[in-house]
C-alpha positions in Angstrom: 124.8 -28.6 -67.0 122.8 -28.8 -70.2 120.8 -31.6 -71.4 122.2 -32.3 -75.0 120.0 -35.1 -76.6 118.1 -37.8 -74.3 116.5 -41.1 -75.3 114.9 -43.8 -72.5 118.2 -44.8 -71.3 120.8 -42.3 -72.1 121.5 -38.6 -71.1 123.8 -36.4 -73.0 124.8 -33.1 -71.3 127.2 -29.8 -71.9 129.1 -29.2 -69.1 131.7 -26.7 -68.3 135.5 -26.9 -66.9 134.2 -24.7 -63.9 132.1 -27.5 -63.1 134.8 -30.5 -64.0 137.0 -28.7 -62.1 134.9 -27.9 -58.5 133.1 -31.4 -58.7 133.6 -35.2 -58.9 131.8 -35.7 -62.5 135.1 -35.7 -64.7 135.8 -38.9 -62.9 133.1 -40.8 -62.9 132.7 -44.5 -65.0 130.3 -45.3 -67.4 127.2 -46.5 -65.9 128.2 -44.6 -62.1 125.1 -42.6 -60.4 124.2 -39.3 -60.7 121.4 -37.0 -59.3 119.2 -35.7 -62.2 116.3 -33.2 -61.7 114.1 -31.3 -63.4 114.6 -27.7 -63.8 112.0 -25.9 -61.5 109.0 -24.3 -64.5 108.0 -20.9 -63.5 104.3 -21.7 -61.7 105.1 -24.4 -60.1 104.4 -25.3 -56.8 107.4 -25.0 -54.5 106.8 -27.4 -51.2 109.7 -26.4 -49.1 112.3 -24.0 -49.1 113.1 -22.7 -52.6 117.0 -23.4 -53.2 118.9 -21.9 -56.0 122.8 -22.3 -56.6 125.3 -24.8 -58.5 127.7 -27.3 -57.0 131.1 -24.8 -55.2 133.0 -28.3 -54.3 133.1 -31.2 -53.1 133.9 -32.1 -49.5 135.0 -35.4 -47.0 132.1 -36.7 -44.9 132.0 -39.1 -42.0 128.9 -40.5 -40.1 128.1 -40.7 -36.7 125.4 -43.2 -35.5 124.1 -42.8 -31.9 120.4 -44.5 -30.8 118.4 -42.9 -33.5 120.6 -40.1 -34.2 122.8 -39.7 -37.2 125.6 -36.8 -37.4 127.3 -35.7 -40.6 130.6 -34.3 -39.8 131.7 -32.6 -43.3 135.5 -31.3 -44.0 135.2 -27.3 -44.9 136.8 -26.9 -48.0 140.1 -24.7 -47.5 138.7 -22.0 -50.0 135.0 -22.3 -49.2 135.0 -22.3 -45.0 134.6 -19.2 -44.2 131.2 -18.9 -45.8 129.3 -21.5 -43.7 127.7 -19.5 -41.5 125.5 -21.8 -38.6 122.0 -22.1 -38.7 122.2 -21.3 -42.4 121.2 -24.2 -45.3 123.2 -26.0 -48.0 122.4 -28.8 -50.6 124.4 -32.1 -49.9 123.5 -34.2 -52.7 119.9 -33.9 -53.0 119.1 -33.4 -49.5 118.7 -29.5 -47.9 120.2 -29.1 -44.7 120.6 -26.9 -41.4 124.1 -26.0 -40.4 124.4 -27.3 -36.7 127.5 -26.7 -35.2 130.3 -24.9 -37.3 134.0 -24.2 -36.8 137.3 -23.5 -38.5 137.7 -26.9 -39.9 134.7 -29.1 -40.0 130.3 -28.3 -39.9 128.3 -30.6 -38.7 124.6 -31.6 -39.6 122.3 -34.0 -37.3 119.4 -36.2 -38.5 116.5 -37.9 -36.5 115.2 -41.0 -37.7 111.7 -41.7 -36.7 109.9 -45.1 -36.4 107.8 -44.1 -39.7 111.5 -44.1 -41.6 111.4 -40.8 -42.7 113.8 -38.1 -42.3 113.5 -35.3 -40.3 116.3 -32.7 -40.3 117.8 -30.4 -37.5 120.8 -28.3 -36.2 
C-alpha cells in the first residue's frame, strides 16, 4: 500500500486488487483498526530480526490458555501450507513469530507471559 495524502486524522492509500484480494481490507468499516508503520529508512537501526514481505492471506486462529501459557493454533491456508516450514518465522499482525509445531492442516505458535507483562515468544 501507498500513502496517498495524510492529514492528523485521516490516511489515504493506493492499494492493489492483489492485496483486496489475499487480505481482509476490502471489507473493513469506516473508522475499523488497522496496523500502520513506517517504512524502515535505509540507516536505521534494526533491533530484532529484519522482516521483509507483504500480507500472502489471511488465516482462522484459535487460542489456547493454560497457567501462563498461551498457544495460537492457526488454520494453513489451502494454497499457502505447504510453505510453513517449523522453526521458521512469520508476521501475524504486528507480532514476529517462531513456527512451533506444524502439520498438514494447522501451525501452532506458543507464548509465555511473564510477571513483568511482557511477551516473550517461543516454538
Amino acid at each position: 500500500m501507498t500513502v496517498t495524502e495524510y492529514s492528523n486524522d485521516q490516511i489515504s492509500f493506493d492499494v492493489i486488487k492483489e492485496t483486496l484480494r489475499v487480505t481482509n481490507l476490502g471489507d473493513l468499516n469506516k473508522n475499523s483498526e488497522v496496523n500502520i508503520e513506517r517504512s524502515l529508512k535505509f540507516g536505521d537501526e534494526v533491533g530484532g530480526h529484519l522482516l521483509s514481505g507483504h500480507i500472502s492471506c489471511a488465516c482462522k486462529a484459535s487460542l489456547n490458555d493454560a497457567e501462563g501459557e498461551v498457544e495460537i493454533l492457526v488454520d494453513k491456508p489451502e494454497n499457502w501450507g505447504h510453505t510453513f516450514i517449523p522453526k521458521r518465522v512469520c508476521c501475524l499482525k504486528w507480532s514476529k513469530l517462531n513456527f512451533g509445531k506444524v502439520n498438514d492442516k494447522v501451525f501452532l505458535f506458543t507464548l509465555f507471559l511473564r510477571q513483568s507483562g511482557l511477551l516473550i515468544f517461543f516454538p
